[in-house]
N, C-alpha and C positions, 0 to 999 in steps of 0.2 A: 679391295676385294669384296666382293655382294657372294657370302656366303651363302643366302638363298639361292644361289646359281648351283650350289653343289649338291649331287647325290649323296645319299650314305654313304657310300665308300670312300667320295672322295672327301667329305668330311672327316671320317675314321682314319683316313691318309694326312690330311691337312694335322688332325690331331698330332701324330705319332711323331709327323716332321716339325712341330712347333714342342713338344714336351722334348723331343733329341735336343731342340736346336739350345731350349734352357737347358739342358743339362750340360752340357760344352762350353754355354756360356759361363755358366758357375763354376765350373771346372777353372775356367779362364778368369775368373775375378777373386776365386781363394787364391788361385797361384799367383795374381799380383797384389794381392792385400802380405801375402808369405812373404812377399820381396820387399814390400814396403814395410815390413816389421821388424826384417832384418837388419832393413837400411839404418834405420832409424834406430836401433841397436845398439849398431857397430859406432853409427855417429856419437852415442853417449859409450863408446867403450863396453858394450855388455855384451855377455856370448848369451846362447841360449838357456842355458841354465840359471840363470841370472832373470833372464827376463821370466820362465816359469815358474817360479818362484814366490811362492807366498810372503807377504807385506812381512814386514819383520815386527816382530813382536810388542816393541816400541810403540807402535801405531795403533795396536789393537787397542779394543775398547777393557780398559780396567773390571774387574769384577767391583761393587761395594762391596764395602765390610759391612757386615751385621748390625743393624742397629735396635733390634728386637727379639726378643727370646718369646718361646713360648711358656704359658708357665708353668705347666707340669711336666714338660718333655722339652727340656733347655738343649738338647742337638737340634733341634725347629727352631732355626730363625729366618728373619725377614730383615732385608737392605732397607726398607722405607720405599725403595723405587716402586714404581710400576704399580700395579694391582696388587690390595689386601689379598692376602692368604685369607680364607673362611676361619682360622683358628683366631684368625685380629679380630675378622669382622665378629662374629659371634661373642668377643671379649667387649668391643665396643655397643653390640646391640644390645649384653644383659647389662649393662650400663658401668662399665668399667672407662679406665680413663687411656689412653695412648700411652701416656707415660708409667702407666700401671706396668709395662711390656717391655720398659727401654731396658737396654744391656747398663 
């Protein structure tokens, strides 16, 4: 199709009949993605509830335990994970040791 051939209107038509036509398309590709989810459900035994259903607990990521206090306010601790809290780093920049901190 040579879109150049067309007026505004029939641009603004061609528009409206290509934005309808995805939207019935998608219409038509959730309602078989729904069919294919349930398929595959029922084949492993699971109702819906089941499959919306958050990972069980088991699986989740562990919390660390503490492996640092702070030292004037020992409810502030820190896992070792991840990013220094400012209260390490400031223990370590006036030249304190890591293990100055440990639980």
């Amino acid at each position: 199709m040579d879109l150049s051939k067309l007026d505004f209107a029939g641009l603004q038509n061609l528009k409206a009949d290509v934005e309808a036509e995805m939207k019935r398309r998608e219409q038509e590709e959730r309602t078989k993605a729904k069919k294919q989810i349930m398929e595959l459900a029922r084949t492993y035994g699971l109702n819906l509830e089941e499959v919306l259903t958050k990972v069980s607990a088991g699986s989740a990521r562990k919390s660390a335990e503490a492996k640092f206090r702070h030292p004037s306010r020992p409810d502030i601790t820190w896992s070792g994970r991840g990013r220094k809290p400012a209260w390490v780093q400031e223990h370590l920049d006036g030249g304190g040791a890591l293990q100055d901190l440990a639980i």
